[in-house]
C-alpha positions in Angstrom: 0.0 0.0 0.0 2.3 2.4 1.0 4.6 1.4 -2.1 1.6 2.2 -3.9 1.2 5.5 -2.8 4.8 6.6 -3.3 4.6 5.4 -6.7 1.3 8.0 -7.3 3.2 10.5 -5.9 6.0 9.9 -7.9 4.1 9.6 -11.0 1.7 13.3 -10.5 4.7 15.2 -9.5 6.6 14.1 -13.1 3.6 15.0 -14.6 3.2 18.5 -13.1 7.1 19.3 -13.1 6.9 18.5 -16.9 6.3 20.7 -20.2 3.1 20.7 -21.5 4.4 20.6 -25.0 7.7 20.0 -26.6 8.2 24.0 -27.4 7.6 24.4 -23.1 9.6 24.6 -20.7 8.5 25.4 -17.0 10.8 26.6 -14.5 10.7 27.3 -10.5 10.6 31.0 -9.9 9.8 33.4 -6.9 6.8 31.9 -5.3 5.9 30.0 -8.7 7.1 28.7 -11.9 8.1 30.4 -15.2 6.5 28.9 -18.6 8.7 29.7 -21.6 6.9 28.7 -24.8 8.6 29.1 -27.7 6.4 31.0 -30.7 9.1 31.1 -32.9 12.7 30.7 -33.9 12.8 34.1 -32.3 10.0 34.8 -30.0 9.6 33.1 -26.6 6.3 33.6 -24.6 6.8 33.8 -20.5 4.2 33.3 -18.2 4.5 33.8 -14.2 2.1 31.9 -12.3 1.7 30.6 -8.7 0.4 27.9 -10.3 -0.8 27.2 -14.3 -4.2 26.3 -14.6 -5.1 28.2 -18.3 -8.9 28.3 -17.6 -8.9 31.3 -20.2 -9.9 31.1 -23.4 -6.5 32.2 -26.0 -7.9 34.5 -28.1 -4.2 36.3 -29.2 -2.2 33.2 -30.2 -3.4 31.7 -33.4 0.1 29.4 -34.4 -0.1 26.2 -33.3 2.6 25.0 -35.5 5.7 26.6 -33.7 8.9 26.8 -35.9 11.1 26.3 -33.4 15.0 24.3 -32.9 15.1 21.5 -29.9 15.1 22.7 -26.7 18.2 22.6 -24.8 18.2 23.2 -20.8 21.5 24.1 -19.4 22.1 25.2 -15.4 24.8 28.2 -15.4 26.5 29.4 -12.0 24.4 31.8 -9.9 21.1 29.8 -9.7 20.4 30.4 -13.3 18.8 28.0 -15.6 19.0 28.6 -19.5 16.5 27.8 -22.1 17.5 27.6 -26.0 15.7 26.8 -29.1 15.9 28.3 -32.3 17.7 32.1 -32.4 16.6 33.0 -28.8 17.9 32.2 -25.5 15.9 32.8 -22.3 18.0 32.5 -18.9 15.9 32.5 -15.4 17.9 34.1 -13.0 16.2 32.9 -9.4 18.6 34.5 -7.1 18.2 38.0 -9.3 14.5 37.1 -9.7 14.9 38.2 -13.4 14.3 37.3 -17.0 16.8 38.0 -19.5 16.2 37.6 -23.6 18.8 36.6 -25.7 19.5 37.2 -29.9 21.0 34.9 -32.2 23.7 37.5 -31.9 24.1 36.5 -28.0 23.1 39.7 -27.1 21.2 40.7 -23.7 18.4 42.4 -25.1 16.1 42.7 -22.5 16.1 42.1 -19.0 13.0 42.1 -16.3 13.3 44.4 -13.2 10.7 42.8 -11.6 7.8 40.6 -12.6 5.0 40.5 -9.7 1.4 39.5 -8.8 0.7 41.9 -6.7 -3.0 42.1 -4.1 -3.8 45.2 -2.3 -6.3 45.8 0.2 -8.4 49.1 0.0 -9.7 51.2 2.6 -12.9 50.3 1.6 -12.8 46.8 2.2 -12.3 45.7 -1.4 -9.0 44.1 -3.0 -7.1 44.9 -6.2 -5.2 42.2 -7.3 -3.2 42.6 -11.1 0.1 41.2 -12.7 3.0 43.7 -13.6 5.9 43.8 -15.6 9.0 46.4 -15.5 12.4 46.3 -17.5 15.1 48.4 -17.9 15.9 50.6 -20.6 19.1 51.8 -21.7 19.9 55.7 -22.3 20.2 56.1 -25.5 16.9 53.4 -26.1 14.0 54.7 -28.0 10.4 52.9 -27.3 7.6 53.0 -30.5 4.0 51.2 -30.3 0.7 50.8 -27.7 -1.6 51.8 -30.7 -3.0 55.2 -32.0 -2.7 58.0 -29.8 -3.8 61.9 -29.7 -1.2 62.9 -27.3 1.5 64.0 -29.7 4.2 61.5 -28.6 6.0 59.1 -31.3 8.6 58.0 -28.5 7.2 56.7 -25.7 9.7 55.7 -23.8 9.1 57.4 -20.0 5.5 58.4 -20.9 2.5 57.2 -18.7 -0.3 55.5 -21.5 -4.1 53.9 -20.4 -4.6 51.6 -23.1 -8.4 52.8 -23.2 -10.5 51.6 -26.6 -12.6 54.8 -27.3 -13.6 56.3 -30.5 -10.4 57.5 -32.3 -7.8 56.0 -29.6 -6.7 52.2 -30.8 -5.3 50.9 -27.8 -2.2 48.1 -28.7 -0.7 46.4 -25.8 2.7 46.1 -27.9 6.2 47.9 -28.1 8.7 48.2 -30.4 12.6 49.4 -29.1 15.3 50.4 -31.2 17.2 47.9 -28.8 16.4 44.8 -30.8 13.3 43.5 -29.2 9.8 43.6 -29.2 6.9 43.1 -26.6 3.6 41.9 -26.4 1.5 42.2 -23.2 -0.8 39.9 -22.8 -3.9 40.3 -20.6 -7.7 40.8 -20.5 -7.9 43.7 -18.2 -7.0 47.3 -18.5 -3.4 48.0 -19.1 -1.8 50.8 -17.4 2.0 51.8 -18.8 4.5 53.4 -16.4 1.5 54.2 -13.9 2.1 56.9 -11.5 2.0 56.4 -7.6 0.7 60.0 -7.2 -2.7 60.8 -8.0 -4.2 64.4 -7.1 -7.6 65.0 -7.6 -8.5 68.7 -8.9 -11.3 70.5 -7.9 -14.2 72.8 -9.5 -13.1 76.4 -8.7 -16.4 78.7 -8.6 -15.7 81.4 -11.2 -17.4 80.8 -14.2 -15.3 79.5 -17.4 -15.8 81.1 -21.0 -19.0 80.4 -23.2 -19.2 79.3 -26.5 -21.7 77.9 -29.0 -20.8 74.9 -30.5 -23.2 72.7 -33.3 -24.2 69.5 -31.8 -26.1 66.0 -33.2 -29.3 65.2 -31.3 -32.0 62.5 -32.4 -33.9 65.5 -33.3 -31.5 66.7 -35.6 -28.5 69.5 -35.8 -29.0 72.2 -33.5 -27.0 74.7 -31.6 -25.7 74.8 -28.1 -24.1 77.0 -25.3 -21.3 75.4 -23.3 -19.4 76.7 -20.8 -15.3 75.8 -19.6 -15.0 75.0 -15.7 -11.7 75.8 -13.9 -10.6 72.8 -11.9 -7.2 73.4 -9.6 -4.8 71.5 -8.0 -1.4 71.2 -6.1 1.3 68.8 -6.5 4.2 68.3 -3.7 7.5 67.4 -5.9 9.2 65.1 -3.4 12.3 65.5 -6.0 13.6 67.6 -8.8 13.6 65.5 -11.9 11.6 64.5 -15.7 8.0 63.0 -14.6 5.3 61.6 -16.9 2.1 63.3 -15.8 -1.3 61.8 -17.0 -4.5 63.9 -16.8 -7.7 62.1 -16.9 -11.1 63.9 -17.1 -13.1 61.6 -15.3 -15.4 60.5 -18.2 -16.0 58.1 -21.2 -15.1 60.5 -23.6 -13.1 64.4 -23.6 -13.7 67.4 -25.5 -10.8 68.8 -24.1 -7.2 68.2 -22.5 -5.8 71.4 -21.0 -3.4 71.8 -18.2 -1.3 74.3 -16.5 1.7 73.9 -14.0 2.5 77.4 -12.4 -0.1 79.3 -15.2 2.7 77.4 -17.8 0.5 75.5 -20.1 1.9 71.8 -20.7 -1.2 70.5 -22.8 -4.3 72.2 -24.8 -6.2 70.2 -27.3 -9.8 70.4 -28.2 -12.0 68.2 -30.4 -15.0 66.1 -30.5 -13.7 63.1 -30.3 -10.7 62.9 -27.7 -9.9 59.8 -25.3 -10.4 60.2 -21.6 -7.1 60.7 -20.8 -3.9 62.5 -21.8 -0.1 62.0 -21.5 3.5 64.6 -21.5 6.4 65.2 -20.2 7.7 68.1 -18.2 10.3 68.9 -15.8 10.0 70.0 -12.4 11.7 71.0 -9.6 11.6 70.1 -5.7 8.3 71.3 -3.8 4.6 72.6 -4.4 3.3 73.6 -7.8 -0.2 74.8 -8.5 -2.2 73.2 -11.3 -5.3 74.3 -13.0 -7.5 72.6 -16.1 -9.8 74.3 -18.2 -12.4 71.3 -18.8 -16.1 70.7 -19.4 -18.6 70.9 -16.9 -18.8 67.4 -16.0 -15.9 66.6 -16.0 -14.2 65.2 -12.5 -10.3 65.7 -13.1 -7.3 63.8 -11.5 -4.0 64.0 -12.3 -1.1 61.2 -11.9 2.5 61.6 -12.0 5.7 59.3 -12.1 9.3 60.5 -11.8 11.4 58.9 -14.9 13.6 56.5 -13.5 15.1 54.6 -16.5 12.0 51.7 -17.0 9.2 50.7 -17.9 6.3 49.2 -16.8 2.9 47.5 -17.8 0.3 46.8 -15.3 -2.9 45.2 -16.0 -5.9 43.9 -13.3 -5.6 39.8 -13.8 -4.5 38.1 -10.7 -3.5 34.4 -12.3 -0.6 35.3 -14.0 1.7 37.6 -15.6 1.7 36.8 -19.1 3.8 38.3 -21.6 6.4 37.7 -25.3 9.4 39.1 -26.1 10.1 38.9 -30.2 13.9 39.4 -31.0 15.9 40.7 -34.4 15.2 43.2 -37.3 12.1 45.5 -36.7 11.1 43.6 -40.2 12.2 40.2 -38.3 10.4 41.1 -35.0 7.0 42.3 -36.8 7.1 39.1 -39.0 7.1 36.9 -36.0 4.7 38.8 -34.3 2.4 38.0 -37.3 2.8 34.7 -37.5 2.2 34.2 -34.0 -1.1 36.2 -33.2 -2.3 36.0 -36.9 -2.0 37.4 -40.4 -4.6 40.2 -41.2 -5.9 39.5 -45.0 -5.5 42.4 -47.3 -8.6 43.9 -48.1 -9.7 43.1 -51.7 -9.0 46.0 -54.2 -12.6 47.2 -54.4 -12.6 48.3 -50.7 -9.4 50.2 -50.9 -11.2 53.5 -52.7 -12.5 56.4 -50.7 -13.1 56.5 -47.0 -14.6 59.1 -45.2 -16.3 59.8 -42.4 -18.1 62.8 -41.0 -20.6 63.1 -38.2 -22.6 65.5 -40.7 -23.1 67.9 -43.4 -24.9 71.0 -43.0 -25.4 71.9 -46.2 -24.7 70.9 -50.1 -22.2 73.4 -50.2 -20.4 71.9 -47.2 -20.9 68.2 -49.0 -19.2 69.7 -52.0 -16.2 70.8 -50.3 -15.0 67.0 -50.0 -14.4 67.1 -53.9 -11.6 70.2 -53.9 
């Protein structure tokens, strides 16, 4: 009996301790494991996970024919384990408690700071419970991707980004760096990039904002409106002088403005009809208190969120089971390629679609129609 029940326990613990597939590789790690799956010849998935138990559907990875070498598992000094198959190398560093990529050149290409699941408990008696991911960047690194943006910014390395889905902002949970890699984040809840640990709320100052009339869309028809700008104000304590990413959010589904002053110094002022709730810069300040003020709408219910640049950058999303996440290696061309391939090809749109596109809310007269044509 008892020979029995040593030879189950041998037998499940084999069974759990082994990969899944023969592109898998699972390896002990903080208080879990590390998956590596290997996409391709250069692109390596990682999942953290107290423990693996892929109840989610996988509605981002389409290849299930991996072109990938042999795997090959070698144990370096240091508490380090490598994995290698096909142009990438991925080495598990559990005294460091980091990740590090490998090229088919053998270059260290990126490297984790930290990958955490992380539970905290609010005053209110609720939890929040999320994955994260933060890596280094290198000075001279550049940072391109997340989607389509109004903010202005090409680079992004340093900038704070909610990857929000609203009309005209396509949010892309993927980055591009001039450092040889790629990344994909992978995760059903809302991503936050380089989130700020300060958050002050602005309030509604009393003195009425400018008026202006504005044409609007109703069920009834076009028609004309009055609105008027609110003042909201603010300070911010600098704890220490430096570059921080400041993200302004209005408080509602949609903006028709983003405006923001630091000391009566304006650091942002757009105005449409169709801008996302939330808006991202730059700016430098120094050591101590600093007054802000937003010209907004009237409904609007204004925080603001900074983050001191410190050299990384991080993506934080609400999913509690694991952090899950691909690094893509080479070329931009390379990198892009493999990203394809392993999340899907888009078709290209037969010829008869690719004519003119437009798209206006409305016309208010033929004359107005007509312009389109010039």
């Amino acid at each position: 009996m008892i020979r029995t029940l040593i030879s189950c326990l041998i037998v499940l613990c084999a069974t759990a301790a082994a990969p899944a597939k023969d592109n898998q590789a699972i390896i002990p790690f903080q208080e879990g494991s590390i998956r590596l799956t290997f996409l391709n010849d250069n692109a390596v998935r990682v999942e953290y996970a107290k423990e693996f138990s892929d109840t989610l559907p996988e509605w981002i990875y389409v290849n299930k024919s991996p072109r990938t070498g042999k795997l090959t598992k070698t144990e370096l000094q240091n508490g380090t384990t490598r994995i290698s198959a096909g142009k990438i190398k991925a080495d598990i560093d559990r005294n460091k408690r980091a990740v590090t990529i490998t090229d088919a050149q053998g270059r260290s290409v990126f490297t984790t700071r930290d990958i955490t699941l992380y539970s905290t408990d609010n005053p209110d008696g609720t939890r929040d419970t999320g994955a994260q991911l933060s890596w280094d960047n290198s000075a001279d690194e550049h940072l391109y991707g997340l989607g389509q943006f109004q903010d202005g910014f090409t680079d992004i390395k340093g900038l704070s980004r909610r990857l929000t889905q609203v009309n005209t902002q396509i949010s892309i949970p993927f980055i591009l760096s001039n450092k040889g890699y790629g990344i994909l984040w992978n995760n059903y809840g809302l991503t936050e990039y380089n989130p700020g640990p300060t958050t002050v709320a602005l309030s509604r100052s009393e003195k009425a904002g400018a008026a202006r009339e504005v044409n609007i869309t109703t069920t009834e028809g076009a028609r004309r409106e009055v609105r008027r700008d609110n003042t909201f104000t603010g300070v911010i304590d600098i704890p220490e002088s430096g570059d921080y990413s400041i993200l302004l959010d209005v408080g509602q589904k949609m903006a028709r403005r983003h405006n923001l002053t630091i000391d009566g110094k304006t650091i942002m002022d757009q105005r449409n009809l169709w801008l996302p709730p939330t808006s991202s810069t730059i700016v430098t300040l120094t050591k101590g208190k600093h007054e802000l003020s937003a010209n907004l709408e009237r409904g609007d219910n204004p925080t603001v969120t900074l983050k001191k640049l410190d050299g990384t950058s991080t993506l934080r999303s609400p999913m509690p089971a694991k952090a899950d996440f691909t690094v893509f290696t080479g070329t931009p061309d390379e990198i892009i390629a493999s990203f394809r391939s392993a999340t899907g090809h888009a078709p290209m749109m037969p010829e008869w679609a690719l004519g003119y596109i437009h798209c206006r809310e409305r016309f208010h007269s033929q004359d107005e129609l007509s312009l389109i044509h010039l």
